[in-house]
MIKEDO-871752 format. One record per residue (C-alpha): x negated, y, z; residue number from 1. Coordinates in steps of 0.25 Angstrom, whole numbers, padded with zeros to 4 digits. Each point is the difference from the previous one (the first is absolute). Layout:
BEGIN
      px      py      pz   num
       X       Y       Z   NUM
...
***
This chain:
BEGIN
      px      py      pz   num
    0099    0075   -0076     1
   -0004   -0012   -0004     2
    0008   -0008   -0010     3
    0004   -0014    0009     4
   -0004   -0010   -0015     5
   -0014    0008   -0001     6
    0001   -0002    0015     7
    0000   -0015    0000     8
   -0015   -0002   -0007     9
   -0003    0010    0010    10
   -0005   -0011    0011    11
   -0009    0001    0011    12
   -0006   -0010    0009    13
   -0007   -0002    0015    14
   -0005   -0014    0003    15
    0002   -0004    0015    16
   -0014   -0007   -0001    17
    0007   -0012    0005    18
    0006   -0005   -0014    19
    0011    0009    0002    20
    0003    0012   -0006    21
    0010    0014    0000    22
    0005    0004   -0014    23
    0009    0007   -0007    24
    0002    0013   -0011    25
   -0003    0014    0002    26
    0016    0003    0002    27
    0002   -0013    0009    28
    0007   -0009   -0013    29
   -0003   -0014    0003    30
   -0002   -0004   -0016    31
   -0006   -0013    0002    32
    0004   -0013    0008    33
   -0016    0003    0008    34
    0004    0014    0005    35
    0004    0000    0016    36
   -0005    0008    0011    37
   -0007   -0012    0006    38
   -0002   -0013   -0004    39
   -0008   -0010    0010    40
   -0008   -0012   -0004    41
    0005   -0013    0007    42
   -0012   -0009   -0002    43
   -0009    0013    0001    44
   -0004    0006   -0010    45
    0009   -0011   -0008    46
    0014   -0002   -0002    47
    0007    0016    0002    48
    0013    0002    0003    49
    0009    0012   -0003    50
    0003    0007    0015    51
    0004    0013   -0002    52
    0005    0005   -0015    53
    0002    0015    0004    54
    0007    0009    0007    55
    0012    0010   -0002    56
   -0002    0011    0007    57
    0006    0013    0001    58
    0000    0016    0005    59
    0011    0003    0006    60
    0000    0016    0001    61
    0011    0009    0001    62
    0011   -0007   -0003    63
   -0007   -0008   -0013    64
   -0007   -0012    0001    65
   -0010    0000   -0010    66
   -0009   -0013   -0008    67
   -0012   -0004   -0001    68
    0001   -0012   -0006    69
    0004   -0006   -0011    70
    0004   -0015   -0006    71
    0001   -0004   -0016    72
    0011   -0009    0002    73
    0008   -0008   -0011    74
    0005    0007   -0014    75
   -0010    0012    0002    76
    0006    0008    0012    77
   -0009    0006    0009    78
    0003    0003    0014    79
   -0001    0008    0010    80
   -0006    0011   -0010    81
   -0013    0003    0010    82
   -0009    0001   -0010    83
    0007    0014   -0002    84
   -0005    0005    0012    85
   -0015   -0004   -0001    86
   -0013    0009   -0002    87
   -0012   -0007    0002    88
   -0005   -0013    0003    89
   -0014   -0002    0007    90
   -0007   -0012    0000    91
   -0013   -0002    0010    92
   -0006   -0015    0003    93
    0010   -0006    0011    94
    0013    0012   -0004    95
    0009    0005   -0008    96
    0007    0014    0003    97
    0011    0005   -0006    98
    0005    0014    0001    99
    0015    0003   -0004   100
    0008    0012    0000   101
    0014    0001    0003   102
    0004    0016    0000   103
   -0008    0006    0009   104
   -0003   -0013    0008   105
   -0013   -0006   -0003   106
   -0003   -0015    0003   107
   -0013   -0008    0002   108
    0000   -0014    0000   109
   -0011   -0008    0001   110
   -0002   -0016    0000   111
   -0014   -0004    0006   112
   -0004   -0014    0000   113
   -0009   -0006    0011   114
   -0011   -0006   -0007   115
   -0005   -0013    0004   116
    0017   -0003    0006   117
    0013   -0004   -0007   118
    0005    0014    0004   119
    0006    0012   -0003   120
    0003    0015    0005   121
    0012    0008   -0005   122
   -0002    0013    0005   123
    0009    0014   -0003   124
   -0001    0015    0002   125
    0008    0011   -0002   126
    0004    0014    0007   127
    0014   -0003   -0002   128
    0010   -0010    0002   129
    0001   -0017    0002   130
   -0003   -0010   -0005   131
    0007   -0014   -0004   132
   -0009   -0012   -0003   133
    0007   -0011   -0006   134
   -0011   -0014   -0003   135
    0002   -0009   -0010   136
   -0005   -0011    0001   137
   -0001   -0017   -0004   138
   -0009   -0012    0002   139
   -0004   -0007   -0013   140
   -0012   -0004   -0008   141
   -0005    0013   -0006   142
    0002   -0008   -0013   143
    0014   -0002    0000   144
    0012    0009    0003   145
    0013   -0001    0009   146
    0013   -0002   -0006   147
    0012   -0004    0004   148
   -0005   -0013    0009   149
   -0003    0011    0011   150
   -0007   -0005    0012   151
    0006    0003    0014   152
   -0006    0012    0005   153
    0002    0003    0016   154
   -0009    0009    0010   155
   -0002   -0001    0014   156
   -0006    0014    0009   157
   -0013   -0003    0007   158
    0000    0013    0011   159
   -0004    0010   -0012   160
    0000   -0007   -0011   161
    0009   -0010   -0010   162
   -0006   -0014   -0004   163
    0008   -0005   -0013   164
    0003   -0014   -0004   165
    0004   -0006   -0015   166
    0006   -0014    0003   167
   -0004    0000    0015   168
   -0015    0002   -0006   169
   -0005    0014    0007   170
   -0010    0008   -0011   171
    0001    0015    0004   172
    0000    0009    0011   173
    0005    0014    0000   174
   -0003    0012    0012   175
    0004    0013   -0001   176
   -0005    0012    0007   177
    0006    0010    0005   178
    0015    0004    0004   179
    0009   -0005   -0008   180
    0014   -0008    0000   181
    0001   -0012   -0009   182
    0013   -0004   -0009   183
    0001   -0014   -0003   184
    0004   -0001   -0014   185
   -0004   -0015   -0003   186
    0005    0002   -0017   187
   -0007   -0006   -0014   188
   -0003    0010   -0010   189
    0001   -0009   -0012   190
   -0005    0002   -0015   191
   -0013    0006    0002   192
   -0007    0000   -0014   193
   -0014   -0001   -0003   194
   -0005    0005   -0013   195
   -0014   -0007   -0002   196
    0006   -0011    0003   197
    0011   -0001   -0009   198
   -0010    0004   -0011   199
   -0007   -0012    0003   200
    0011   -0010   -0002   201
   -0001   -0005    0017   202
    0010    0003    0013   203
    0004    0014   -0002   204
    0012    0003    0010   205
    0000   -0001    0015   206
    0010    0002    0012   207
   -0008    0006    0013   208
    0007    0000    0013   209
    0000    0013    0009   210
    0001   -0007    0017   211
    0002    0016    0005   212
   -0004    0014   -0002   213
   -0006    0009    0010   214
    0004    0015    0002   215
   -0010    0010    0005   216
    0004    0011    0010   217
   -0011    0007   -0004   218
   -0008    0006   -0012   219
   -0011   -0011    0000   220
    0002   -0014    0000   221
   -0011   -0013   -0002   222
    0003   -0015    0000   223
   -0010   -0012   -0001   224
    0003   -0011   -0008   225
   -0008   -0012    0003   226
   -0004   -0013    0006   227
   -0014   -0002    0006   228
   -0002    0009    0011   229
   -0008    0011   -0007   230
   -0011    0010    0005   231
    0005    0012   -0006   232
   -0007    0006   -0013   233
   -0004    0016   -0003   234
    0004    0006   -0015   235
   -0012   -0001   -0008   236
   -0002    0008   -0010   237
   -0006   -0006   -0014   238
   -0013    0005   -0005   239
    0001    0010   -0012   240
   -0012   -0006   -0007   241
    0003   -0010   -0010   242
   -0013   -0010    0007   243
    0007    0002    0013   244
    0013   -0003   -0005   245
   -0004   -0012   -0007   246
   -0007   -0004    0011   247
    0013    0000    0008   248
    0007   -0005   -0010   249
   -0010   -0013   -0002   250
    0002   -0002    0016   251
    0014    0000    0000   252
    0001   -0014   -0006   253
   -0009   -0005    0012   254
    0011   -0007    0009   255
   -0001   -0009    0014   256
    0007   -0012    0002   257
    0000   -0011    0011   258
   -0016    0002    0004   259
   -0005    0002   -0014   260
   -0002    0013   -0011   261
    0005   -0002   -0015   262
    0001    0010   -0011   263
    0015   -0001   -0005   264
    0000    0000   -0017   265
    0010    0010   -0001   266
    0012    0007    0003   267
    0011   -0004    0002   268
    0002   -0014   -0002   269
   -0015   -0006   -0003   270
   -0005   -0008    0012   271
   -0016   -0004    0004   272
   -0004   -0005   -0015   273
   -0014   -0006    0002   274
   -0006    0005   -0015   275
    0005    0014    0005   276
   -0006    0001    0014   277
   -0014   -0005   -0006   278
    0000    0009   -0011   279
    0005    0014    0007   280
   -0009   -0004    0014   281
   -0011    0010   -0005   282
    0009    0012   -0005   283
    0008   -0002    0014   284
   -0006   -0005    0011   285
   -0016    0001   -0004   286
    0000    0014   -0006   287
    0007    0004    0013   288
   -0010   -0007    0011   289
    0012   -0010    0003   290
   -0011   -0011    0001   291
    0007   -0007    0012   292
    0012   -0002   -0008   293
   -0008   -0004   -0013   294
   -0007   -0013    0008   295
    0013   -0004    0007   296
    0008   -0002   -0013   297
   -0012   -0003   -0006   298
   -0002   -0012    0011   299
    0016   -0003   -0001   300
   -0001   -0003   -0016   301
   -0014   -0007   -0001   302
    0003   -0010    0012   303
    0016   -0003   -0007   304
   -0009   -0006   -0013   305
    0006   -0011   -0006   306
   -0011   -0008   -0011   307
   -0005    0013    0000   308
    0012    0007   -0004   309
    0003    0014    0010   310
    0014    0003    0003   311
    0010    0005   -0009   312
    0008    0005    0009   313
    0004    0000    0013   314
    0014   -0003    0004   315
    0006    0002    0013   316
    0002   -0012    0009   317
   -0014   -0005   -0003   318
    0003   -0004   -0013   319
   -0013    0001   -0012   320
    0002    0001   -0015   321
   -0011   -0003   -0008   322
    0000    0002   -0015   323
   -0010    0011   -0006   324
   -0013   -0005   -0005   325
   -0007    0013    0002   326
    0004    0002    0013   327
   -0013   -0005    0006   328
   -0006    0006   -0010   329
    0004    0012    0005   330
   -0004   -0003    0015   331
   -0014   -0002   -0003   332
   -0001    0015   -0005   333
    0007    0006    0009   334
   -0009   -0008    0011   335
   -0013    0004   -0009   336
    0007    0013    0000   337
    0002    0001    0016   338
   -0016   -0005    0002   339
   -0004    0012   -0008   340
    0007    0011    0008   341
   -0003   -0007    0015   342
   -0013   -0009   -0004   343
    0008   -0010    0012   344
   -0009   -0011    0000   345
    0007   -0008    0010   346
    0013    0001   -0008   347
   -0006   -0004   -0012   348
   -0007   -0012    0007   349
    0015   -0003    0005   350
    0007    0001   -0014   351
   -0012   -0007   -0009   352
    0004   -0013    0003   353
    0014    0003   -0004   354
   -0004    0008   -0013   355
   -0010   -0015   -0003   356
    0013   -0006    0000   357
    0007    0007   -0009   358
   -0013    0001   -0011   359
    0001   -0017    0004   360
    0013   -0002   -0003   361
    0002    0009   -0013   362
   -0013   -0007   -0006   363
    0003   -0013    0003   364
    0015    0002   -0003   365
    0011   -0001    0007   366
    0011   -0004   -0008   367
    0006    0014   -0003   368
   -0014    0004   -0004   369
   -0010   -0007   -0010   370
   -0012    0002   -0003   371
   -0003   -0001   -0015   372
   -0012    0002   -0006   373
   -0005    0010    0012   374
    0012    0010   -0002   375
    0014   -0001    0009   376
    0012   -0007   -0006   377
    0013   -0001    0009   378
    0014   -0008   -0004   379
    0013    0006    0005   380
    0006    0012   -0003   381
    0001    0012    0006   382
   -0014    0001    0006   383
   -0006    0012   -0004   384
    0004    0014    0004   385
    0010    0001   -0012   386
    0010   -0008    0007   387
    0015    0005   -0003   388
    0010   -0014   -0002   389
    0015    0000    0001   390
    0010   -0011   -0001   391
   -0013   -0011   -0005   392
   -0006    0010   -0010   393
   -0013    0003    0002   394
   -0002    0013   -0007   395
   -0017    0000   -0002   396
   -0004   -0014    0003   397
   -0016    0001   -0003   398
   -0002   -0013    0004   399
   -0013   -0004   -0003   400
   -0013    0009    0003   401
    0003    0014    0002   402
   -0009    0010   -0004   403
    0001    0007    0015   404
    0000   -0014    0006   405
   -0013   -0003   -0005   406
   -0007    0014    0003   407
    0006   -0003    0013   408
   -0008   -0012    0002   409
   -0014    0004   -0006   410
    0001    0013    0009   411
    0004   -0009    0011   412
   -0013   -0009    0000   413
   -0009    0011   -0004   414
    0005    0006    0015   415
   -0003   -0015    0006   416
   -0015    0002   -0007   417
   -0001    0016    0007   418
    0006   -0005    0013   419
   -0005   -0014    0003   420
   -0015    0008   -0002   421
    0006    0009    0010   422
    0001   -0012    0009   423
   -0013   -0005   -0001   424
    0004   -0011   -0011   425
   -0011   -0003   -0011   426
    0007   -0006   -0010   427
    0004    0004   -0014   428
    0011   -0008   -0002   429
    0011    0009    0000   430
   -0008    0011   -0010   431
   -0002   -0014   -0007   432
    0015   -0002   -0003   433
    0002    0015   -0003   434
   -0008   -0002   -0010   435
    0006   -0012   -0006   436
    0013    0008    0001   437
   -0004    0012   -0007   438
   -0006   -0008   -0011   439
    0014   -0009   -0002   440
    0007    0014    0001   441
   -0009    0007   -0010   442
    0002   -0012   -0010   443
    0016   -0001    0001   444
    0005    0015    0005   445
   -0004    0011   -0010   446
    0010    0003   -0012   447
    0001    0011   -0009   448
    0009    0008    0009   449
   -0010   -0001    0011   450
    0004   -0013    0008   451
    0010   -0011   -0002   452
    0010    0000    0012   453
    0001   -0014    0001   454
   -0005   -0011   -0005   455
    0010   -0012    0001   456
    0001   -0016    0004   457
   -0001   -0003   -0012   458
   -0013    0010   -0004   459
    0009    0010   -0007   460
   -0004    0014    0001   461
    0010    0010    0002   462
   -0003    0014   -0004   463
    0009    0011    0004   464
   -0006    0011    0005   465
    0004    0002    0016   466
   -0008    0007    0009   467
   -0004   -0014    0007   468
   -0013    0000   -0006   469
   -0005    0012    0008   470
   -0004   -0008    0012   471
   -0012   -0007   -0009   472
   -0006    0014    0002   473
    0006    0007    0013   474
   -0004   -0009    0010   475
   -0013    0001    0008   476
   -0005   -0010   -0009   477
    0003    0002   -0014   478
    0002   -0012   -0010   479
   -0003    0005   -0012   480
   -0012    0007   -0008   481
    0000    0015   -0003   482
    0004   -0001   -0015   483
    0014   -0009    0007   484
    0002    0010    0009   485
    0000    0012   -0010   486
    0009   -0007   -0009   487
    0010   -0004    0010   488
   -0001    0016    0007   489
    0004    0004   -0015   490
    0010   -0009   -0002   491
    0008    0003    0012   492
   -0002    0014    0000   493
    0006    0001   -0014   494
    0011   -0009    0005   495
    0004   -0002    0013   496
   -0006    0014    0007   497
    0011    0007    0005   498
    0004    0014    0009   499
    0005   -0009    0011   500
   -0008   -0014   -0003   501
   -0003   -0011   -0011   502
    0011   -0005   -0005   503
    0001   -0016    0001   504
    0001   -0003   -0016   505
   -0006    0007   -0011   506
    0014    0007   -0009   507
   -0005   -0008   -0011   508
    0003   -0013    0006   509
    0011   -0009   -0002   510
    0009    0001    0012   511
   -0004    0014    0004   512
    0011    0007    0010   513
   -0002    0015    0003   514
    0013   -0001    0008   515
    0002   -0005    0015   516
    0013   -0001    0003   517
    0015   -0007    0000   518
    0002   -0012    0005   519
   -0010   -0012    0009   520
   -0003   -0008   -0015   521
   -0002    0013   -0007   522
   -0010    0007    0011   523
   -0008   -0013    0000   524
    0001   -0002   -0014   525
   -0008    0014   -0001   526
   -0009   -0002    0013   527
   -0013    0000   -0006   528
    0004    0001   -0014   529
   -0005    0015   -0002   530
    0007    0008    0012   531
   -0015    0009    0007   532
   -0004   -0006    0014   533
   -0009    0012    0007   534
   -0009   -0011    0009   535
   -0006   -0003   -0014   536
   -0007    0013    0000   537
   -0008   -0006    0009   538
   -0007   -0010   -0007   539
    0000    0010   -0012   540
   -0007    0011    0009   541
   -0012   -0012    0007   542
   -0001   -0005   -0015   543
   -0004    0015   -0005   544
   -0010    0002    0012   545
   -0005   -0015   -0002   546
   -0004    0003   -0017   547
    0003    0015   -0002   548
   -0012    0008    0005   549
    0005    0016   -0005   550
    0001    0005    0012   551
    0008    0011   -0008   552
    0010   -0012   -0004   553
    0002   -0005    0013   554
    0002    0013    0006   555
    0011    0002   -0010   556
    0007   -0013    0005   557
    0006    0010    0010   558
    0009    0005   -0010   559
    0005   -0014   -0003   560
    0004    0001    0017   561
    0010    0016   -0003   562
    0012   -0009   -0003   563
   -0001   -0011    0012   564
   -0004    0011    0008   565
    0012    0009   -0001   566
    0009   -0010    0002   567
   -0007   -0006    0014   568
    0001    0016    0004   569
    0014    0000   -0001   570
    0001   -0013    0006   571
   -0006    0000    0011   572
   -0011   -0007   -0003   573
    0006   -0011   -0008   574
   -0001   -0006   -0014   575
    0012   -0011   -0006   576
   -0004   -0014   -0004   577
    0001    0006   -0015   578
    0006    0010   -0012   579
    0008   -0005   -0013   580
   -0011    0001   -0011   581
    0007    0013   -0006   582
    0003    0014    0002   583
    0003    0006    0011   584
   -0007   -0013    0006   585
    0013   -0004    0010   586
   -0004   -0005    0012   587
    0003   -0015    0003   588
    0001   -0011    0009   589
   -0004    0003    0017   590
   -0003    0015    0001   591
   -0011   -0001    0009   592
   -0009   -0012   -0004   593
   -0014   -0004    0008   594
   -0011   -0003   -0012   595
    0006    0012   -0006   596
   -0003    0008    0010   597
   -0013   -0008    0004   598
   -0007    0000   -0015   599
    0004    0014   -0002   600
   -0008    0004    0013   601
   -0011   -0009   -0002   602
   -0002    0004   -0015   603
    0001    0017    0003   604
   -0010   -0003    0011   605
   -0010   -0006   -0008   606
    0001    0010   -0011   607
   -0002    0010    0011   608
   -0011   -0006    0006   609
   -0007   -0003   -0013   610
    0000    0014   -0004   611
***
């Protein structure tokens, strides 16, 4: 049996592929605002909405009607008490299947999601008894909970199936299968508590509103839940090989909205982030021959520049952020990256003029970037990765020139020198201006604890050891000379390499937080303030195979990997966004997280390959 408080960090996840998702725990407690059997985008793949929260269901069997779900709700009561009855839980790519045991009755429950639809099948087995199928369900912002200012929730029958409406505004259609009568029930359940929620100091109860119940008149029973007509789906089964499963995992995130792919950031409640798509676009869509996919967002980003600057997120309703400086940055290795793996001359001849403008723009400046003595500075804060703020604080403002910023830049004109050869272009111009930016990088960068993070406005170096500085030497094009690069692998390595990452700040620093947790100001506050990130490792691992040439050492990086590793296996293939800096390394923020996954992938495949 297993205990319903260890069961609500128990979760598990399948993406819709449409920005959508089905979630939950092992033992069916919803412990976070995020958790629902099927939330649908609006804006696809933006703007999801809470449809169907769960079900109750039940066996009904000589005489007893038996649980398999249960609810956390308000003052720690849990109930109905399935989590008694369950066995084992199973978990493939596009299922879930629980087996529950009641006597001498056995029950098999599965939930498939048809990939690629906002849609679900509920599906039940037994060689005994009824069931009773009892939806839950709500329209709301996956953000945001339900309480007290319930919407009017009504139904209309459609020959076989129920179309429901919130407000007069239909988002959900239900059809049974089967014989079967139905009860119409039309009750709130109210004071749902969600655990994770609470901990983290936002909407933490919610009422859910059960329209009817069906009752089957026979031992099996399956329901779709959905919205779209769907073409329906087949179990698969997930690989048992941990490259197989990363691979799945890395896939996953890949989603399809209204004519156009996009790599969603994480789950649950990241959307399309720019920075992320363009640094996880090798470990998810190249490494897995999804080269369509990789030029269509590619194109999308590249053609939305504004003075040079890529989106930093798309928003639903055609709205565009923009506000990281490396976001480009980023675009122009992950294009560099995309000509290496197809040599597509034709899409590069396509994207050069849009990768001239950026180069244009950032040298020139564009009033967010300066160029100052050769290297990059920008005004503004948050630009840069490190990027938590709450309530007008900005926790690592790294205004200024940023050491990744700047190896950014130089590795992106080195690729305009390699690719505008490609094209038939005979002009040093850009290697001309690498070299400029090296030589200002070389003079102003190196510190005694490897390199300076940042330097400011005011030509202030700021020294605390982050693992920032990595990317002067894991990019294709490395900034630094070997001495730099051995210093900084020393320097991180004795104090940021980590069992599940680098952490984000050296334990020696001011400001140094190894916990993530409480409270929006006190998560934030930590963010990047020491807690292990894993899509660090790599730029750790390229930075070791760009200086390190053991091949004993670099076939002992696999090592570093046991820790990730384990965790994806159980998970399905999915790593979080990061771990508190501090035994037993708690998971934190979204549980499945995109350049996570991505670096993960890409890093373990290059170690591999180079051995």
């Amino acid at each position: 049996m297993l205990d319903p408080i260890e069961c609500e960090d128990r979760e598990w996840l399948i993406p819709t592929g449409t920005g959508g998702y089905s979630s939950s725990t092992m033992c069916g407690v919803n412990s976070r605002t995020y958790h629902g059997l099927l939330t649908i985008p609006q804006d696809p793949p933006h703007r999801r909405f809470m449809t169907l929260a769960k079900v109750e269901d039940f066996l009904i069997t000589d005489g007893q009607e038996y649980p398999m779900s249960t609810n956390h709700y308000l003052n720690d009561v849990f109930y109905p008490e399935g989590y008694k009855f369950l066995r084992d839980v199973e978990r493939g790519q596009n299922f879930i299947t629980w087996i529950y045991v009641f006597g001498n009755a056995r029950v098999e429950k599965m939930l498939l999601v048809h990939r690629g639809y906002n849609a679900i099948t509920l599906s039940y087995r037994s060689h005994k008894g009824i069931f009773r199928i009892c939806p839950l369900v709500t329209y709301r912002s996956h953000h945001v909970t339900t309480k007290e200012k319930h919407p009017i929730i009504s139904y209309k029958e459609n020959n076989d199936e129920m179309v429901l409406s919130a407000n007069g505004i239909p988002f959900l259609k239900v059809r049974p299968k089967g014989n079967y009568t139905i009860d119409r029930t039309g009750y709130w359940y109210y004071n749902f508590f969600y655990r994770h929620d609470y901990e983290r100091g936002t909407n933490y109860l919610e009422d859910l509103y059960n329209p009817f119940c069906f009752v089957s008149k026979g031992n099996t029973f399956e329901v779709d839940f959905f919205w779209d007509d769907f073409k329906p789906d087949k179990p698969s089964l997930s690989p048992r090989e941990i490259m197989g499963l990363l691979s799945v995992g890395a896939m996953s995130f890949v989603v399809k909205g209204q004519g156009s792919y996009a790599i969603i950031a994480g789950y649950h409640w990241f959307d399309e982030w720019g920075r992320d798509t363009m640094i996880s676009l090798e470990g998810i869509l190249l490494l897995n021959g999804l080269y369509e996919q990789a030029r269509n967002i590619l194109l999308r980003y590249f053609d939305a520049l504004n003075k040079g600057m890529m989106p930093n997120s798309f928003l639903g309703n055609d709205a565009i952020s923009y506000k990281g400086v490396d976001v480009s940055l980023w675009g122009i290795n992950a294009m560099y990256r995309y000509y290496q793996y197809t040599n597509d001359q034709e899409f590069l001849k396509k994207i050069f003029p849009r990768m001239l403008e950026v180069v244009d723009w950032y040298w020139k400046g564009n009033g967010v970037v300066t160029n100052r003595g050769n290297l990059l500075y920008h005004v503004g804060a948050p630009r840069t990765w490190m990027d938590a703020q709450f309530d007008g604080e900005i926790v690592t403002p790294r205004e200024g020139a940023a050491v990744e910023i700047n190896a950014l830049w130089y590795n992106a004109l080195m690729i305009m020198d390699q690719l505008s050869k490609r094209l038939g272009m005979k002009e040093n111009e850009f290697a001309e201006k690498a070299e400029k930016v090296k030589s200002a990088f070389m003079e102003k960068f190196p510190s005694e604890s490897g390199l300076y993070d940042y330097i400011d406005l005011d030509e202030r170096p700021h020294m605390e050891v982050r693992p920032n500085q990595l990317f002067a030497l894991s990019l294709p094009f490395p900034v630094v000379t070997k001495d730099i690069a051995m210093k900084v692998l020393e320097i991180v390595e004795l104090e940021l390499l980590r069992p599940y990452g680098l952490s984000t700040l050296s334990k020696r620093e001011k400001g140094y937080t190894p916990y993530y947790r409480g409270g929006r100001a006190s998560r934030d506050r930590a963010y990047h303030n020491g807690p292990i990130w894993p899509w660090l490792i790599g730029a750790y691992v390229s930075a070791k195979l760009n200086f390190e040439y053991d091949s004993l050492k670099i076939k002992n990086l696999l090592n570093q990997f046991s820790p990730l590793l384990t965790l994806a296996s159980r998970e399905g293939g999915y790593l979080p966004e990061l771990f508190e800096d501090i035994p037993p390394f708690r998971k934190g923020g979204c549980i499945a997280q995109a350049w996570s996954v991505a670096e993960v992938n890409r890093a373990l495949r290059n170690i591999i390959n180079f051995s």
